[in-house]
FINU-559290 format. One record per atom (N, C-alpha, C): residue in one letter; x, y, z. Coordinates in steps of 0.05 Angstrom, whole numbers, plus 5000, padded with zeros to 4 digits. Example, Ala and Ser with C-alpha at 12.3 -4.5 7.8 and 13.67 -1.06 7.14 Angstrom:
A526448865156A524649105156A526449345156S525749555142S527349795143S525850015157
//
This chain:
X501749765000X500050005000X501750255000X503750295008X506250545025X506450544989X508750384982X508850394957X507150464926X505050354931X502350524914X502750804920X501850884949X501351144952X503351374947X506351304950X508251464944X509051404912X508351304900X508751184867X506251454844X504551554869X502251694857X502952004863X503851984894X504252194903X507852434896X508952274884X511152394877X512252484848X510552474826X510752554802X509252804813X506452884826X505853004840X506753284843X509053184864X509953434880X512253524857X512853344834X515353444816X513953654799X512153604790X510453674773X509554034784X509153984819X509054354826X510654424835X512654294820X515954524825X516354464857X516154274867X517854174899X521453994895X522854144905X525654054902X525453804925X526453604912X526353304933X529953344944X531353454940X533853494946X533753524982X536053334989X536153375014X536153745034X536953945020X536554305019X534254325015X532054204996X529854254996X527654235012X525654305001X523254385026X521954115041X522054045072X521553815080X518553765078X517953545067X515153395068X514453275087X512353195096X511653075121X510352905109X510252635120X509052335113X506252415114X505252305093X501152295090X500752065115X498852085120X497651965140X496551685120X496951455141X496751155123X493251105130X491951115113X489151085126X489250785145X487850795162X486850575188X484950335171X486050135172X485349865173X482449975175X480249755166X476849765169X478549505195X479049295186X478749055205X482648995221X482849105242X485549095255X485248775261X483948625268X484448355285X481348215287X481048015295X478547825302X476847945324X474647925321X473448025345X472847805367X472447945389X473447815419X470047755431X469447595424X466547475431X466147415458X468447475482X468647315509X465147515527X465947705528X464047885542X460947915539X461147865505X457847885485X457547575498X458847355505X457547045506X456247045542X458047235561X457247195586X455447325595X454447545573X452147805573X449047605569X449447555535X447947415526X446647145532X449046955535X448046725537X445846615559X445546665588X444346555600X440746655591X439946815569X437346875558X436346675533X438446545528X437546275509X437245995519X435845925506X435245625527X434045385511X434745205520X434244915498X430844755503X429844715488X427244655484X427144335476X425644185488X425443955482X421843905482X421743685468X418543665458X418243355458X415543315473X414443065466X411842995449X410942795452X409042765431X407442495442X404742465451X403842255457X402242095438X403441815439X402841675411X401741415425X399741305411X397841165417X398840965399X399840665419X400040295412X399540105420X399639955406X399439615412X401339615436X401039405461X402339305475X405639205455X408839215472X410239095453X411039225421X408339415417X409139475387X410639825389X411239855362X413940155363X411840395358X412240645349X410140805338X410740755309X413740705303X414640645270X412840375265X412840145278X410939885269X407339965267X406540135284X404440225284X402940455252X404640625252X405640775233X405140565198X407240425194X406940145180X403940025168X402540015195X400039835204X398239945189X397040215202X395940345185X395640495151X398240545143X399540555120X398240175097X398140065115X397239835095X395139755093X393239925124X390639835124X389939975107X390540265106X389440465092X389240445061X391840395048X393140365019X391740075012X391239925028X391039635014X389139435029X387639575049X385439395059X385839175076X383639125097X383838965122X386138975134X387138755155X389438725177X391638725164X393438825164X396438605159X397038515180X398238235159X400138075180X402438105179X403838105204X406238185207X407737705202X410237865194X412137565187X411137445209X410737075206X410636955234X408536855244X405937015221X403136975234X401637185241X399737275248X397237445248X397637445282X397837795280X398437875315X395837925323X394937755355X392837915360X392038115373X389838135369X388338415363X390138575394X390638815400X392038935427X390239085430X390739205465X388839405467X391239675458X390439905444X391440135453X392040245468X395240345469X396240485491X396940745488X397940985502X399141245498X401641235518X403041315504X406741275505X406941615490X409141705509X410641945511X412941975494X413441965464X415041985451X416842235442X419142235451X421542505448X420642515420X420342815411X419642855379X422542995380X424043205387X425543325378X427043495395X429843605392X431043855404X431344145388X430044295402X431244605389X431244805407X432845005398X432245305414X430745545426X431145635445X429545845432X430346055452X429346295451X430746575476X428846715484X429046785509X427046955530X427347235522X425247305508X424847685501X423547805518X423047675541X421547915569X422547665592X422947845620X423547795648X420747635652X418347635647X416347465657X415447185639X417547175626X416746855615X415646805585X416747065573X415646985530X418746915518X418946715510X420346605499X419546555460X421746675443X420646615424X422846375411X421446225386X422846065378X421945975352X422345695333X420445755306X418945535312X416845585291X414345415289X414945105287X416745035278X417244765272X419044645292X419244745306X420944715333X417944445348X415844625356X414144515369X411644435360X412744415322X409544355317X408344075321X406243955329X406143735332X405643625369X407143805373X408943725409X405543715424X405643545451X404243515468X405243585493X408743675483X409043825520X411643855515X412044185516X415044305510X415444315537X418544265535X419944335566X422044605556X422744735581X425044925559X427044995589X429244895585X431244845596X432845125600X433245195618X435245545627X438845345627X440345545621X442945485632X443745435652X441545545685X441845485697X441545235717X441145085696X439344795696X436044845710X434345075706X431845035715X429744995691X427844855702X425744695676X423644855679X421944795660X419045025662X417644885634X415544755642X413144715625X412044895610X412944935582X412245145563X409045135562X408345365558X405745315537X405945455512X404745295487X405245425463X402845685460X404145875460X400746205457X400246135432X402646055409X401445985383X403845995361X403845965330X405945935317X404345965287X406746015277X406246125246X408046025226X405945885208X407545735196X408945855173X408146095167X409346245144X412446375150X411546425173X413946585178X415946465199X415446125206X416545935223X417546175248X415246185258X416046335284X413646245305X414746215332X411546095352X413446285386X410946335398X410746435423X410246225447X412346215466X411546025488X411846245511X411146135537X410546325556X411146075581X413546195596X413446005617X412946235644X412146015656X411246135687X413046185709X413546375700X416746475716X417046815716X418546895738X418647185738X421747215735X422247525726X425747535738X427947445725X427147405699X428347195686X430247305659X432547215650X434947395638X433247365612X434247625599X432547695568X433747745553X433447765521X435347885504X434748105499X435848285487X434748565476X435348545439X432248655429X431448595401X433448835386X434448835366X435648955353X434748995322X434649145310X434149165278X435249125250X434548965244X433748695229X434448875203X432549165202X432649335173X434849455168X437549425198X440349635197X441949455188X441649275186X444049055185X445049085161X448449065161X449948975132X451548675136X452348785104X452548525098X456048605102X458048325119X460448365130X460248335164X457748495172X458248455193X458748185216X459248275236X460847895258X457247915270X456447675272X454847535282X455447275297X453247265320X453946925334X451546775333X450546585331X449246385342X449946155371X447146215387X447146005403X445745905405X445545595413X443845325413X444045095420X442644955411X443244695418X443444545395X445444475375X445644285356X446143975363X445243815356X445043565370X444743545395X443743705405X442443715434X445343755456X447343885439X449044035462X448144325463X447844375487X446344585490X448144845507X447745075491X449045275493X451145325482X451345245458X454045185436X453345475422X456145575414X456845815401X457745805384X456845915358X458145905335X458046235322X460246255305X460746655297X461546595267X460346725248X461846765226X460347195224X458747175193X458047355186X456147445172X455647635163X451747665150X453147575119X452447445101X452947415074X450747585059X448947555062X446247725044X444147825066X443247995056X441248155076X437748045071X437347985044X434247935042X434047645023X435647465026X434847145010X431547165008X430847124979X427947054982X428246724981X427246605007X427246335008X424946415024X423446485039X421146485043X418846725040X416046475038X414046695022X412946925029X413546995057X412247265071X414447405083X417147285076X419547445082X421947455079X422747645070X426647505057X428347505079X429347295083X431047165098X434047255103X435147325139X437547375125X440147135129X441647145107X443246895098X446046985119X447146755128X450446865153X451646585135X454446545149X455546345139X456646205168X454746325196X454946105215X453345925218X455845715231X454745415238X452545365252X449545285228X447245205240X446944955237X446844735259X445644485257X443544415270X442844135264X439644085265X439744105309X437144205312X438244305342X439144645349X439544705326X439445065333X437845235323X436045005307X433045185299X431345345326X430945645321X429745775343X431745955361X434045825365X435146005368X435846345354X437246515372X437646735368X440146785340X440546975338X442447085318X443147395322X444947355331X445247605356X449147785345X447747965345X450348185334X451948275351X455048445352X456748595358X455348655387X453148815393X452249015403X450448795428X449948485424X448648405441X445948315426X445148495414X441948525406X441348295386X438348135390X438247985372X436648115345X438048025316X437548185298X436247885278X435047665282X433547415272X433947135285X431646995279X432146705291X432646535274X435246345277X437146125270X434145925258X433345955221X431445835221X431845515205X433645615178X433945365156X437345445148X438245175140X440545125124X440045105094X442045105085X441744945046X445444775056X442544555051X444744245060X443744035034X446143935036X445143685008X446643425019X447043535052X447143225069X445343225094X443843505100X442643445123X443543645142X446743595150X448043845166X448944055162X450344165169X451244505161X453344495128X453044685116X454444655093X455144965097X455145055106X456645435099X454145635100X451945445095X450145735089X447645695116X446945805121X445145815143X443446085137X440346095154X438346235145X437446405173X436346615175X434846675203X432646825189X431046835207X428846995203X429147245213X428947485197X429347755211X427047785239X427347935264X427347965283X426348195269X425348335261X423248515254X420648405250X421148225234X418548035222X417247875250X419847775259X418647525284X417947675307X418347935305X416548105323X413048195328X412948205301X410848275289X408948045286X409247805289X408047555283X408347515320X410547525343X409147475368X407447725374X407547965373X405648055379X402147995377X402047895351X400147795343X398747545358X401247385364X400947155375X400347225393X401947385410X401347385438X398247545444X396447675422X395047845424X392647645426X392347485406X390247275395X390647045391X393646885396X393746665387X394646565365X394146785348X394646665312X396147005299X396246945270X397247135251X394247205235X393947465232X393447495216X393347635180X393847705159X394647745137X392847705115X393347985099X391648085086X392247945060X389547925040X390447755011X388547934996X389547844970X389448034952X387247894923X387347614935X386047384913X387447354884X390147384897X390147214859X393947054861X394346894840X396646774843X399146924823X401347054823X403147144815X405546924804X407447084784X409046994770X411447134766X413447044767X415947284748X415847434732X416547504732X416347804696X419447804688X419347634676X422347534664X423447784639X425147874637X426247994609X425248034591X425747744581X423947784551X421347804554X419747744571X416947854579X416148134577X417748354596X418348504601X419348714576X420548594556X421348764534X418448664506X418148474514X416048444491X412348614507X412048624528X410348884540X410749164540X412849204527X413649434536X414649644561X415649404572X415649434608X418949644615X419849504589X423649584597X424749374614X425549414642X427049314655X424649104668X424948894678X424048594681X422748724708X420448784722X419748814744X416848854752X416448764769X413048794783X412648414777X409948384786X408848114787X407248094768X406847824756X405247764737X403247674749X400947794741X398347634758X397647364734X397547134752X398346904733X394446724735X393746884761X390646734766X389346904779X386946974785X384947184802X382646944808X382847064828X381346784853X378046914847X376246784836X373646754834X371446884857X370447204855X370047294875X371047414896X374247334891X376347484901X376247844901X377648014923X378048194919X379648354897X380948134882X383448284864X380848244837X379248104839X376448004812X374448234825X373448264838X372148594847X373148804838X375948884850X377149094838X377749204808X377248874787X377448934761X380148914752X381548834776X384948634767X384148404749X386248314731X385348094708X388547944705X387247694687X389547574687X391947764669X393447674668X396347754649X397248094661X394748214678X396048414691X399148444703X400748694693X403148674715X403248794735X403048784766X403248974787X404949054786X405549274779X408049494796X408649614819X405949604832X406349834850X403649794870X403849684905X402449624912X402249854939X400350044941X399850254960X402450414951X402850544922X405550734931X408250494928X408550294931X411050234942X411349984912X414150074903X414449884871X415449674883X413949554867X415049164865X416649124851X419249114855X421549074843X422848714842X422048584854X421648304856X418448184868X417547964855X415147844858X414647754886X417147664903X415347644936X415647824934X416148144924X415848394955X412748424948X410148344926X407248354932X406648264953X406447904962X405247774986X406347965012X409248085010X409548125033X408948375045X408148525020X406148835022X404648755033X402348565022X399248555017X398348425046X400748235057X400048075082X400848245096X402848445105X402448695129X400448875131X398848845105X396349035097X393348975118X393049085132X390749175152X388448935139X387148755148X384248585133X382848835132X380948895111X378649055109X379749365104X382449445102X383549615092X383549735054X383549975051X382450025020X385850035011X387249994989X389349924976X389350014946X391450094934X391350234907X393649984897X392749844876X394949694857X394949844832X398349894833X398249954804X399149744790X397249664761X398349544733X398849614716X400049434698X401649454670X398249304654X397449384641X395149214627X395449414591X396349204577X395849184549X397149514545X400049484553X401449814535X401150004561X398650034583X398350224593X398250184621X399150394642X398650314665X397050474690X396150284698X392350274708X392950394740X391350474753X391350544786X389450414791X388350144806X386550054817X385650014844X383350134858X382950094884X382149854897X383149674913X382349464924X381049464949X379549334961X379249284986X380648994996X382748985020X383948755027X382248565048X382148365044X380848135060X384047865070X381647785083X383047615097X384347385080X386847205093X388647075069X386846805074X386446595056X385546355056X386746185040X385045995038X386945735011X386145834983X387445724959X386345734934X384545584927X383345664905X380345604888X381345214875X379645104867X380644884854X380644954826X381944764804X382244804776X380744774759X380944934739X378544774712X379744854691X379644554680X380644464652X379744344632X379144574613X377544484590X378644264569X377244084556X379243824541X379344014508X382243954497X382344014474X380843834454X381243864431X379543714408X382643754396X380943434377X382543324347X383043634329X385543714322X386043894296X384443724273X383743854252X382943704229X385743684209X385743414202X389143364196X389643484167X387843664147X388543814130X388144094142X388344174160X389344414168X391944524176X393544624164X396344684171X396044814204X398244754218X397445004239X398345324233X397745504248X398845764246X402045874246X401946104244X404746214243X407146134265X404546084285X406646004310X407245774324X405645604304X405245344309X404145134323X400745324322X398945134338X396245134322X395445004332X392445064318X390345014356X389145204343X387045294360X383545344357X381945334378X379345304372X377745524392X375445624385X374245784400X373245634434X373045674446X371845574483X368945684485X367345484488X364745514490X364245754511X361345784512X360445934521X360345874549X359445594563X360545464587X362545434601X364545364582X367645364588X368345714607X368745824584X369446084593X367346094617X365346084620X363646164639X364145994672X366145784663X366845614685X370245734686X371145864674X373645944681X373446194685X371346324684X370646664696X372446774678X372346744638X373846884633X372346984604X373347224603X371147344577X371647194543X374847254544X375247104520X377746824511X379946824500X381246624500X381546424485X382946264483X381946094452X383645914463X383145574454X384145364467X386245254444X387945074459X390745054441X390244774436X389744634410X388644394404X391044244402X392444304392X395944244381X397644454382X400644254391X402344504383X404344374379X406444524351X408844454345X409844674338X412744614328X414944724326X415545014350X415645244338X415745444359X414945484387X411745344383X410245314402X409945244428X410744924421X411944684423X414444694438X416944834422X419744834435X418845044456X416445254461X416445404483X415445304510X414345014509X412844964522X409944944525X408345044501X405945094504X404244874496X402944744509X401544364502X398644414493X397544244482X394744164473X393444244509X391644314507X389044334534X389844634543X392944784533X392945124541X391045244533X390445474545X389245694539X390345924530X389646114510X390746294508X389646574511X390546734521X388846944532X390047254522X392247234518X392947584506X396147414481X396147614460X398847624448X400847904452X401047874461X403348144466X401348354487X401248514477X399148674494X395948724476X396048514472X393848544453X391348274462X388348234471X387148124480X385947944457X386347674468X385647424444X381947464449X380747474422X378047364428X377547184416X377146994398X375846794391X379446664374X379446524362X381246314343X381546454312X380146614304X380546734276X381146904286X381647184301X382647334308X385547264317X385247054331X388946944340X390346964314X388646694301X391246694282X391246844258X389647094259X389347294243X391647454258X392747574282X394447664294X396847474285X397247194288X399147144285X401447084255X399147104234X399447184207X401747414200X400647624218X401847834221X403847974230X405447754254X408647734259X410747694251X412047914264X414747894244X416047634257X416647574236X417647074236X420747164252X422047364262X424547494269X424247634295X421847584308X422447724335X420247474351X421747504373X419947394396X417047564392X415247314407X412647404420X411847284442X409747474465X408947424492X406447304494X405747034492X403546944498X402146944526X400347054534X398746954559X397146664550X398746454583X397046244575X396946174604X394046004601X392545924626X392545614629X393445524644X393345174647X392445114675X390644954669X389244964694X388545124715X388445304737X388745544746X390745674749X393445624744X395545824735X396145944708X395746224710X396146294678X399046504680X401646574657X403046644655X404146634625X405946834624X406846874599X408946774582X408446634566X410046424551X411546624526X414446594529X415646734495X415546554486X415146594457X415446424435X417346644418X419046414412X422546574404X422146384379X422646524352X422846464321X425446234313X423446034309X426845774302X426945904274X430445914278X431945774256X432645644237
//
């Protein structure tokens, strides 16, 4: 570095007439800028602060058997009654009949940390889902019969509450300040040693690996057993909870996951308020907005969500949202990747009024919604294609296609569209099969089968085109790119 800097700095001083001659005018050394990182950081003081507020969680599970028999042979039993009818016999002869018993079976070990002196402990959902009786173990070796207030499976986060006062806590830290570099620790219990420390660093700030929240990615050692635990910074403060790995054996491979501690705030409150989560939906199913999507709409740069389905009666089907719509912009705030919609729309108030903006056919729309509550999706409907007539060539793009009854459409809640009887070459290499639907070409709205392939007559055989197509209740946009 000395060398760089004096290699820059001394043509420099020749150049405004400074004599380097020992008579000449004395220079004084530039100052060497300060190291960002002098040495390792010293974790001794953050582990004796922190640690005694995390604590190891164990779970049982009461399972009902045969005298003599396992819950795995039981498990078996039913699996054959169910799949294949009457008793099985086990090798040896026909067991008889037992009475049923209930046996206390260890389901699992994980973590989790005390966020108040009177007994809320948070930790993730999968820690205790299932369980018939959490215990949660202090460093100080004292036990306490959890109760679960509740858990969320979206955002693998759950609230337990033990009956205790006085009790060591962490302090929550923010989740939205964090960079990427900084020293982080985890503590837990991985294979059920409990109170184990592990330190690396933040690698990414927002992983979308889950659906109501981006995740932040470290490269400390998480193994099975430190799910729920904390993820705790420089400063003490916990900034997410120790949730998933990306393993392709099972144990730690370098990458590890937490849930931001902003989010898992917001989900115990909830919990602790009512029991459950609640989150706002919007009724419809989304897609990527890939590039070439994006340049064949006229979009420019690849962004916002493709509305790929609108849920039947849904609020996004009220508002006059439609398929092949692109959201850009949900209350004010741009969708620049496809989870940041769900994770707008689910912080969004139930019964709250909402403005989506779309991309629809060239132009873009301001729509007012009213948000409702989130539920499951609609089931599918799938119209059957028909025989092409085999002296019909197909179209430009290489399908042949037929108009959709008046029922059809009326069972897919859709105005127009045209069904894909066959498809080859272009079509075909895009993906697009006999039983699709087709619903827009570029920004332009399909109505019947002579209009399609009256549009498709009409393309230049040298540029991509953006199909909207619907298969079964997912609909999204297919390029079809010109062979060679």
């Amino acid at each position: 570095m000395t060398r760089t800097f004096a290699s820059h700095i001394v043509p420099a001083l020749l150049l405004a007439g400074f004599s380097l001659a020992f008579n000449g005018p004395v220079l004084a050394a530039a100052p060497v800028p300060t190291p960002v990182v002098t040495g390792l950081p010293d974790f001794t003081d953050l582990i004796d602060k922190v640690g005694p507020a995390v604590v190891n969680i164990r779970t049982t599970e009461k399972v009902r058997q045969g005298q003599g028999g396992t819950p795995n042979e039981e498990e078996m039993q039913d699996f054959l009654r169910r799949f294949f009818g009457g008793q099985a016999v086990p090798r040896g002869g026909r067991r008889a009949p037992q009475q049923p018993q209930e046996e206390e079976v260890t389901r699992g070990v994980g973590s989790g940390f005390i966020i108040s002196d009177d007994g809320y402990v948070l930790t993730n959902a999968h820690v205790v889902e299932g369980a018939d009786e959490v215990t949660v173990t202090l460093t100080d070796r004292r036990e306490f019969k959890a109760k679960v207030l509740g858990s969320d499976k979206r955002s693998d986060v759950a609230l337990l509450k033990l009956a205790a006062t006085n009790l060591p806590r962490l302090r929550m830290g923010d989740s939205n300040k964090i960079r990427v570099g900084e020293w982080v620790i985890a503590i837990g219990s991985p294979f059920n040693l409990d109170n184990t420390v592990t330190a690396g660093i933040i690698s990414a700030k927002a992983r979308d690996t889950g659906e109501y929240l981006p995740l932040i990615q470290s490269d400390v050692a998480v193994n099975p057993g430190n799910s729920g635990g904390p993820l705790i910074n420089m400063r003490g403060e916990v900034i997410g909870i120790n949730s998933q790995i990306a393993t392709l054996s099972g144990a730690y491979n370098g990458i590890s996951f937490a849930v931001p501690i902003a989010e898992a705030m917001r989900v115990a409150d909830q919990l602790k308020a009512t029991g459950r989560v609640t989150r706002g939906r919007l009724g419809v199913q989304i897609g990527e907005v890939t590039r070439d999507v994006a340049e064949s709409l006229g979009l420019g740069a690849a962004r916002g969500a493709e509305v790929s389905m609108v849920e039947p009666d849904g609020p996004a089907e009220k508002a006059g949202i439609k398929v092949g719509d692109i959201i850009l912009k949900f209350n004010g705030q741009a969708i620049d990747k496809t989870p940041d919609l769900p994770r707008l729309v689910g912080a969004t108030p139930v019964g709250s009024r909402a403005t989506v903006t779309v991309w629809r056919r060239g132009q873009q729309l301001d729509v007012p919604v009213t948000i409702v509550q989130l539920q499951d999706e609609a089931a599918s409907v799938k119209p059957t294609p028909k025989a092409p007539p085999a002296t019909v060539a197909p179209n430009a793009l290489g399908m042949h296609v037929s108009d959709l009854s008046a029922a059809q459409r009326k069972a897919m809640k859709i105005d127009g569209g045209v069904l894909v009887d066959s498809a080859v070459g272009a079509a075909a290499a895009a993906g697009i099969k006999a039983g699709d639907v087709l619903m827009q070409m570029n920004n332009v709205e399909v109505r019947d089968a002579a209009s399609f392939n009256a549009l498709a007559a009409k393309l230049d055989p040298k540029k991509s085109v953006a199909v909207l197509v619907r298969r079964d209740n997912t609909t999204q946009f297919v390029v079809i790119r010109p062979r060679s």
